[in-house]
C-alpha positions as CSV (number, residue, x, y, z in Angstrom):
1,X,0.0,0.0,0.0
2,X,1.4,3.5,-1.0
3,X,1.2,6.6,1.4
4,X,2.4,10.0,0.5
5,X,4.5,11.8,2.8
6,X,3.3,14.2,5.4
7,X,5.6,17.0,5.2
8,X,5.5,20.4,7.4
9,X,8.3,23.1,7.7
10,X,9.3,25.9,9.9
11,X,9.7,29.6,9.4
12,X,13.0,29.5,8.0
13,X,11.5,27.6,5.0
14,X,10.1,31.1,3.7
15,X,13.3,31.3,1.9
16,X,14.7,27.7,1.3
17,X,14.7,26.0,-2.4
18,X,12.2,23.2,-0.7
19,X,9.0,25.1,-1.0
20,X,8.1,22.2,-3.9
21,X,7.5,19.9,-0.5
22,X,4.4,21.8,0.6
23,X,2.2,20.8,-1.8
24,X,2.5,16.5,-0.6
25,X,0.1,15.3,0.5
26,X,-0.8,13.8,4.0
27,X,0.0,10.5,5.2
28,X,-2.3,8.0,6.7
29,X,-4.0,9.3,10.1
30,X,-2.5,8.4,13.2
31,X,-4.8,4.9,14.5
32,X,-5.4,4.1,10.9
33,X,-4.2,0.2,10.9
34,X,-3.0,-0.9,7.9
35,X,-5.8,-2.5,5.9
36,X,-4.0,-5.3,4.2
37,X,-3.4,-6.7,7.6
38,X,0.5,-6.9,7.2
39,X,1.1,-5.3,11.2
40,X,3.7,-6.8,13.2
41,X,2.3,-8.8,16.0
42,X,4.3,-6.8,18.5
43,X,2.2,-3.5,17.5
44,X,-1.2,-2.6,18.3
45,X,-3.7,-0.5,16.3
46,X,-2.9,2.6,18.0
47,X,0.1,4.5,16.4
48,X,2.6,6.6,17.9
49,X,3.4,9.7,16.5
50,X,6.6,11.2,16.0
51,X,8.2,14.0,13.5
52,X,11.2,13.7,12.5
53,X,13.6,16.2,10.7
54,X,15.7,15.8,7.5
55,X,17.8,17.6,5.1
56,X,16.1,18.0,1.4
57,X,19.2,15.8,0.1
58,X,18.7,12.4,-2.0
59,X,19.9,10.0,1.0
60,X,17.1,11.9,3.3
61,X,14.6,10.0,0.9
62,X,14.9,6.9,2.5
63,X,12.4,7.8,5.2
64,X,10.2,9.1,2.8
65,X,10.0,5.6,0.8
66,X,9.7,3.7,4.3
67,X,6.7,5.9,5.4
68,X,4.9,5.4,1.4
69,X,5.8,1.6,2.1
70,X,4.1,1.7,5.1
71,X,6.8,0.4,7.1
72,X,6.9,2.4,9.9
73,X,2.9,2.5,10.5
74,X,3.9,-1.7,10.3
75,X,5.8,-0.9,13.1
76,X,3.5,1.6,15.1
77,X,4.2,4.8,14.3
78,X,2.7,7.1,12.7
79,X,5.9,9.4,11.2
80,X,5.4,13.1,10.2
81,X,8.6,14.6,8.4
82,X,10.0,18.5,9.0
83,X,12.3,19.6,6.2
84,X,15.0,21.7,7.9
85,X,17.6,24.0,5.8
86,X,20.7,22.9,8.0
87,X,21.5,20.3,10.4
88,X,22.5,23.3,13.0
89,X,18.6,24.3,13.3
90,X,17.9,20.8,13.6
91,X,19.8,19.6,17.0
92,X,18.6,22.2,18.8
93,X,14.6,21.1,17.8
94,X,15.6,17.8,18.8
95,X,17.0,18.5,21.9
96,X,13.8,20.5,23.1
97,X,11.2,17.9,22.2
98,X,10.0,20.2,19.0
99,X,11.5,16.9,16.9
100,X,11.6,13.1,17.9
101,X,14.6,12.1,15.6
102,X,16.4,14.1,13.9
103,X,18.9,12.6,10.4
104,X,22.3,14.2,10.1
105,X,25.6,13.9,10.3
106,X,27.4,12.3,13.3
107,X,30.2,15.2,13.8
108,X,27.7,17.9,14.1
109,X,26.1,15.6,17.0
110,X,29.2,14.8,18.6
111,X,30.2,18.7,19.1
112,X,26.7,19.3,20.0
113,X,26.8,16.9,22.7
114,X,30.2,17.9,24.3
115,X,28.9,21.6,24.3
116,X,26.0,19.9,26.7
117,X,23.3,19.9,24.2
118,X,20.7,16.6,24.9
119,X,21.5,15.0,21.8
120,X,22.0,10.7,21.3
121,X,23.0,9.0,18.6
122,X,19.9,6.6,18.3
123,X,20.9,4.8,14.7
124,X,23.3,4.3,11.6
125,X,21.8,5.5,8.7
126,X,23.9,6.3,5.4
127,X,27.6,6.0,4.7
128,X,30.6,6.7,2.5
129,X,32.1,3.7,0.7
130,X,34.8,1.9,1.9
131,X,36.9,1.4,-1.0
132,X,36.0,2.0,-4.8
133,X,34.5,5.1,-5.9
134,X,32.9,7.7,-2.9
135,X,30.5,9.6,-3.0
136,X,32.2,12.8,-2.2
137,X,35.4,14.0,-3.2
138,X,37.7,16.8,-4.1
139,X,38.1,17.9,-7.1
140,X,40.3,20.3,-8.7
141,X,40.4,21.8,-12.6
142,X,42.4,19.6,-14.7
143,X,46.3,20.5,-15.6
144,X,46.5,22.7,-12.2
145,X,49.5,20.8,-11.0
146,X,47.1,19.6,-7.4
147,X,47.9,16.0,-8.1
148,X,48.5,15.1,-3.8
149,X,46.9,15.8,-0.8
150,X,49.8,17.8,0.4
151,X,49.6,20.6,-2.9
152,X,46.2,21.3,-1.5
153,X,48.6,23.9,1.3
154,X,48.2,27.3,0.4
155,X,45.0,26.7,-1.7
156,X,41.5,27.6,-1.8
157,X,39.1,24.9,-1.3
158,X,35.4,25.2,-0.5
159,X,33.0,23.3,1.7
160,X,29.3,23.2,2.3
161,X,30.2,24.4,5.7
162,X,33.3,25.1,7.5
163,X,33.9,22.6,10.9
164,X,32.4,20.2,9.8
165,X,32.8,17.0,8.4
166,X,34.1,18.0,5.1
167,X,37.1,20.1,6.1
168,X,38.2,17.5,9.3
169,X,38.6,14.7,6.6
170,X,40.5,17.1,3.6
171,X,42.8,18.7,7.1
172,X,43.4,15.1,7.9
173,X,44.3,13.7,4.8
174,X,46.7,16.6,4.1
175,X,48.7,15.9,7.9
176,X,48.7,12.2,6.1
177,X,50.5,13.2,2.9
178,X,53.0,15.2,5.0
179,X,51.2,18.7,4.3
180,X,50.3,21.1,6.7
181,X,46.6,21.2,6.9
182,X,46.4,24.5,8.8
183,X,48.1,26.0,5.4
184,X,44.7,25.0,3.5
185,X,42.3,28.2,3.1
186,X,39.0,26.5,3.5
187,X,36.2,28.9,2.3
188,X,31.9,28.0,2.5
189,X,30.0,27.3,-0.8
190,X,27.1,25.6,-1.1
191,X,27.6,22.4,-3.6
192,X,25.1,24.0,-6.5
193,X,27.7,26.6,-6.8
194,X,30.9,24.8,-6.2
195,X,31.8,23.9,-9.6
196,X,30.7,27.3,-10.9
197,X,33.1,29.0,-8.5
198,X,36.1,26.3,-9.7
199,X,35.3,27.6,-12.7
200,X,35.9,31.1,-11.9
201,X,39.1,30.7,-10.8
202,X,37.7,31.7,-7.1
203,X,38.5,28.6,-5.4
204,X,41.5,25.8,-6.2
205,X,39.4,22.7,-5.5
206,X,36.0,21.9,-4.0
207,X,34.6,19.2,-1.7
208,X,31.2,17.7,-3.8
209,X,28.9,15.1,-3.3
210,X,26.1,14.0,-5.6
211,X,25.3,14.8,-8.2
212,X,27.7,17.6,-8.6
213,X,30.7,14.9,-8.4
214,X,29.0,12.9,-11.3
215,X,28.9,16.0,-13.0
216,X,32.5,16.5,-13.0
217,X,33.5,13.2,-13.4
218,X,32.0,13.0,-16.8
219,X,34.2,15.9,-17.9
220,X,37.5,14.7,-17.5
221,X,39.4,17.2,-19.7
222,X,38.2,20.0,-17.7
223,X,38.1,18.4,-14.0
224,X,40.2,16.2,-12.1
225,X,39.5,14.3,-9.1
226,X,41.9,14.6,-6.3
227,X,41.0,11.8,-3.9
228,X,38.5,10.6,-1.4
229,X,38.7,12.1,2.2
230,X,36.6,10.1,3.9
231,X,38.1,7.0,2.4
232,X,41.3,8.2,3.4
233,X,40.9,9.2,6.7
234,X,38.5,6.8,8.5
235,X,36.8,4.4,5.7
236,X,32.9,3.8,5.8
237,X,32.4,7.2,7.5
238,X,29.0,7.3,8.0
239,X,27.7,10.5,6.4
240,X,24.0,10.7,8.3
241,X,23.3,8.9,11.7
242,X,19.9,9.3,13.5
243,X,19.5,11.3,17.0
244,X,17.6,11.8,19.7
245,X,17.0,13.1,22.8
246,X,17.8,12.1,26.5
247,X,13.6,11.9,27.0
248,X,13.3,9.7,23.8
249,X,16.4,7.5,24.4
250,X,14.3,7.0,27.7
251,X,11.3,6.0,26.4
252,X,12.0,2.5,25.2
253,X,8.6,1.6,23.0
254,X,9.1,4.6,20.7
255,X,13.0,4.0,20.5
256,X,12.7,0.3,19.4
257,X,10.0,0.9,17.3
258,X,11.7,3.1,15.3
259,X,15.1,1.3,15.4
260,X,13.3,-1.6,13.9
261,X,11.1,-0.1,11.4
262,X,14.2,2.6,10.3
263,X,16.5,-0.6,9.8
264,X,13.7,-2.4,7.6
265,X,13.3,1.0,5.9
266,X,16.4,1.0,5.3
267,X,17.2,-2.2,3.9
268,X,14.3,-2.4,1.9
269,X,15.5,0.9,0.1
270,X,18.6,-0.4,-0.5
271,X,17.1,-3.3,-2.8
272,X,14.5,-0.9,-4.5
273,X,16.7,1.2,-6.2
274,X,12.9,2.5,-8.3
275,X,11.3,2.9,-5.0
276,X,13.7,4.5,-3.3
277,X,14.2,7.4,-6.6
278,X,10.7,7.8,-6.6
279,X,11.0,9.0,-2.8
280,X,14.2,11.2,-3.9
281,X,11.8,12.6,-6.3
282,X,9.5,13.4,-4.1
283,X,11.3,14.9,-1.6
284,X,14.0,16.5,-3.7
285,X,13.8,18.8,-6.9
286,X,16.1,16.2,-8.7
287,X,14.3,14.2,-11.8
288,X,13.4,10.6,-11.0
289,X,15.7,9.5,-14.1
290,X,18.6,11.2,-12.8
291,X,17.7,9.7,-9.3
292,X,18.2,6.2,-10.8
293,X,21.9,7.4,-11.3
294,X,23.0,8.8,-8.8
295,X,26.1,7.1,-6.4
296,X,24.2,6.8,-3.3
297,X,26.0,6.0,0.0
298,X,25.2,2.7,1.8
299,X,22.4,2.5,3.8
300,X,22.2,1.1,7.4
301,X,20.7,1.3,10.8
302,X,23.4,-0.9,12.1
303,X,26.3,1.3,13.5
304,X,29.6,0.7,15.2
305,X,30.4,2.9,17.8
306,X,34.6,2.5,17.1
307,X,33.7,4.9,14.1
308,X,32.1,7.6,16.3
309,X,35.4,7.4,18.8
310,X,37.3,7.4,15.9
311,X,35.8,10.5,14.8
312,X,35.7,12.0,18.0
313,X,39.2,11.6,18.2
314,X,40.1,13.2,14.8
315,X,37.8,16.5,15.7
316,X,39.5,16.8,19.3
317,X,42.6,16.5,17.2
318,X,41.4,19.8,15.3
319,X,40.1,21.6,17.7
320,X,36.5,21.1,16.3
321,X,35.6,20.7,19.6
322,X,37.0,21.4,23.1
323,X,36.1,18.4,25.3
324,X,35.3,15.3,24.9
325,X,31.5,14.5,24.8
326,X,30.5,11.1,27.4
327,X,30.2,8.8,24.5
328,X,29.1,6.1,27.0
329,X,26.0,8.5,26.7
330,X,25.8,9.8,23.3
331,X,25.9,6.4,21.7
332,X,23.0,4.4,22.5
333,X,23.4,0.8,23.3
């Protein structure tokens, strides 16, 4: 059975590029069972609500399909989805109760957390590949002599955002190629105008995820891929986790109900490649055809807490943070 998503926004969507979203329509009411009679015998008819944030980005569509499957209702709960312009916005709202869950990445959780913020990492959710081709990189205009890590030192390179998880992995992977990675002049541009500002001679090399990196890896005479930084600094970086707060990682029905139903979701959209670009449709302005191609990260509730420490690690390292958050009680068991 086929739902559409629920979608509502806050003020600071007046502005945003996702406006498209307000016209979905609204998912199945909350104590609606599922009439094909596929529940799971551990739910009851009575669903529990929760809204959850997400970023307007392709991987973000995974919920979306899960909630038009019907998966999480399968699972009790009745799931309606905030669209938020940054993951900054979105930690506090989960913090205070105004979200349930929110989906972002695990560094901007981690520094939340050690700055006492009542965030928990409730879930895996997407993440960069291991080996092989990523699904972000740095690239650089071809014949500009930026063939290491290390010539990236006295160069421009841009990022979606400057602390975060872009610029820890391009710093780190400089120090690892013998470079100094305080030498690199990191500068914020969003990805739509990354490649446009590469052009324009205003930056030396940008940090791009999909589609943008697909868009210069088809044009090899005019751009040239540097490397992979999360790859080379801790492989399988997970890109998005899913968070909570202290009350929710408290109340144990709604947090195993949406560990299992997220982890289904997620695995189900993982082997419905049609499905899951219909959702990124949906919740994205990018084509349905061009959602079929893009290099998606792996998807996965399962997480291993090493990768977090790891990544604490490298961001006290930086100074991206000043103490060390209690992982023991970030990282839910």
């Amino acid at each position: 059975m086929s739902r559409r998503t629920r979608f509502t926004g806050l003020a600071a969507l007046a502005t945003a590029g996702v406006l498209l979203l307000s016209a979905c329509t609204s998912g199945s009411p909350s104590g609606d069972p599922d009439p094909t009679g596929d529940t799971d015998p551990g739910t009851t008819d009575e669903l529990t609500s929760i809204n959850v944030g997400l970023l307007a980005i392709a991987p973000s569509a995974a919920v979306t399909y899960g909630i038009n499957e019907g998966i999480f209702e399968k699972h009790g709960l009745d799931v309606e989805v905030t669209i938020q312009e940054g993951g900054a916005a979105m930690l506090p709202a989960v913090s205070t109760g105004q979200l349930d869950f929110g989906v972002g990445n695990p560094l901007s959780v981690l520094v939340a957390s050690s700055q006492g913020v009542d965030v928990r990492v409730a879930t895996g959710y997407s993440f960069s590949l291991a080996e092989g081709d990523d699904i972000n990189a740095v690239v650089t205009r071809a014949g500009d002599g930026i063939d290491s890590w290390a010539d990236l030192e006295g160069k421009r390179v841009s990022v979606n955002a400057v602390n975060t998880q872009g610029d820890l992995t391009i710093k780190e992977s400089v120090a690892k190629d013998g470079g100094d990675p305080d030498a690199v002049n990191f500068i914020e541009i969003g990805f739509a105008d990354a490649l446009a500002q590469l052009d324009g001679n205003n930056v030396d090399a940008v940090w791009i995820p999909e589609p943008f990196m697909s868009a210069a890896i088809a044009d090899p005479e005019k751009y040239s891929v540097l490397g992979y930084p999360n790859q080379n600094t801790i492989p399988g970086l997970p890109t998005m986790v899913t968070f909570t707060s202290g009350a929710v990682a408290e109340d144990a029905d709604t947090l195993e109900k949406w560990r299992a139903a997220l982890g289904e979701t997620l695995d189900a959209a993982n082997d419905d490649r049609e499905g899951l670009a219909a959702a990124i449709a949906e919740l994205t302005p990018l084509p349905e055809a061009a959602a079929m191609d893009l290099r998606l990260e792996r998807l996965s509730a399962d997480l291993d807490p090493q990768v977090l420490i790891d990544l604490s690690d490298l961001a006290l390292k930086y100074d991206f943070m000043d103490a060390e958050p209690d992982l023991d009680t970030v990282i839910i068991p």
